[in-house]
N, C-alpha and C positions, 0 to 999 in steps of 0.2 A: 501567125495570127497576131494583129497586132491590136491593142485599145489604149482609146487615148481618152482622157476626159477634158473637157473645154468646160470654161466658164459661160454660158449663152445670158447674158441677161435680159431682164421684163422689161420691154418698152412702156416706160410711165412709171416704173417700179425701182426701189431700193432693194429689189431680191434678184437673184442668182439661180439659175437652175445650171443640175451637171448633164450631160448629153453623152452618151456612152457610144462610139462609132469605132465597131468590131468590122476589120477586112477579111470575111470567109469566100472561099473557094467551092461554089457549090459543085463545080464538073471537074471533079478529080480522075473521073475516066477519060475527060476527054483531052486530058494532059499532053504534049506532042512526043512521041514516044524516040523522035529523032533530036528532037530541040534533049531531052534528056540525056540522050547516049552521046549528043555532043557536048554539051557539060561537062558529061562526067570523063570523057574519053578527054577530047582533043584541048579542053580547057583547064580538066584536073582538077573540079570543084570537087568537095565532098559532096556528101548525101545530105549533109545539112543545108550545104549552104545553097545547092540548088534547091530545097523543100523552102527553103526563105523567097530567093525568088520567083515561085509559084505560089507562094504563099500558102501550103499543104504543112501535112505533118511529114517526116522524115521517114515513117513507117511507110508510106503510100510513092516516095520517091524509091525507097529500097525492094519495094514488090516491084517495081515499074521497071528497075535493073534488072530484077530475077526473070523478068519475063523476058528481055532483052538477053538471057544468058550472062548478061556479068554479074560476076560473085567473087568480086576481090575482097581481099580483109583490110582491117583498120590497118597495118603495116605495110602497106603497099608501095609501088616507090613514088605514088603520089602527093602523100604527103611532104614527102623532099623535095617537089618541085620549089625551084629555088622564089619562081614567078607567084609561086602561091603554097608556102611555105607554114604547115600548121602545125611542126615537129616544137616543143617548149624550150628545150635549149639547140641554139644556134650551132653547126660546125665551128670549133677553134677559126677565128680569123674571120669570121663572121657577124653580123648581128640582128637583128629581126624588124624590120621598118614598114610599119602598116601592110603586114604579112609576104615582103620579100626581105630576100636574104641581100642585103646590102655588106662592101667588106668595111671592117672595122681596121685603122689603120692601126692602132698600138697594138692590137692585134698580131697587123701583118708583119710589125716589124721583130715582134720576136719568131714569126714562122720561119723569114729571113732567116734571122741569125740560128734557127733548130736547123733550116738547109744548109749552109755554109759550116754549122761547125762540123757536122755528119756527114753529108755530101761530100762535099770538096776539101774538109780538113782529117778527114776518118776518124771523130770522136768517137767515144760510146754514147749509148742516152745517158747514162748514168754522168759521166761526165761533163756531158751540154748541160743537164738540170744543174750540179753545182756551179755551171760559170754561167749561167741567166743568172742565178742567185749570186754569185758575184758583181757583175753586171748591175744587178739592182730591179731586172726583170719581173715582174708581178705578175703571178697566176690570177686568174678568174676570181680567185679567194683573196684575192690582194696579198698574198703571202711571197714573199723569192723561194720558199722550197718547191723545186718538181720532182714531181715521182718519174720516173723511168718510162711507165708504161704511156704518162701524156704526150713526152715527149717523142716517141715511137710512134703514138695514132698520128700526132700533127706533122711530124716529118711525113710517112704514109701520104696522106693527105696532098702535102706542097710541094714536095718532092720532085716532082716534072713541070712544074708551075711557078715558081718563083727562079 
């Protein structure tokens, strides 16, 4: 629902009236119940953001799913869609750009060097984390310390990939 207020002024006049123009949706039954489940299926919008482009409330697009049978939850693997990405922190090596996951190159270069030292040098995490910190490497935190356990998700991660 959206309102907007415009200045409309008095022709012949030094005054201003406000004009209030509210977009409602009066046939919320007759919503297209296939335009919905493809939405939310084959394009992976939330429940929000299809009731935006119908211009409804959010309650009326999620009866609209239960009646279609789908009943996913907020954890879905749709919010990870990369194309339409509503997760708040990014994967390591990632970063968030008008809701897709675009790669962040300083990023990538330390996934690099967590593949190469693990991979193909057989470090431990514990010993990759002190030599990025030697290196000069910055975590998220802007800090050279990594914990063990980052350095294991993001290897995980790039591992077959870089």
């Amino acid at each position: 629902m959206l309102s907007k207020m415009v200045d409309q002024p008095e022709y012949g006049k030094n005054t201003g009236y406000l004009v209030d123009f509210i977009k409602k949706t009066f046939s919320a039954k007759l919503l297209n119940l296939e335009e919905i489940r493809n939405l939310y299926v084959n394009q992976s919008l939330s429940a929000v953001q299809i009731a935006r482009h119908f211009g409804v409330a959010k309650s009326v697009i999620i009866v609209r799913l239960h009646s279609l049978g789908i009943r996913e939850g907020v954890n879905s693997a749709r919010s990870t869609n990369p194309q339409n990405y509503r997760c708040r922190i990014p994967p390591y090596g990632f970063s968030i750009r008008a809701g897709k996951l675009v790669p962040n190159k300083a990023e990538l270069r330390v996934c690099r060097a967590i593949v190469e030292l693990i991979d193909r040098q057989g470090k431990s995490a514990n010993w990759t984390g002190q030599e990025l910190g030697r290196r000069g490497y910055k975590n998220r935190a802007g800090r050279t310390t990594w914990d063990h356990s980052t350095i294991r998700s993001i290897f995980k991660r790039w591992k077959n990939k870089l």
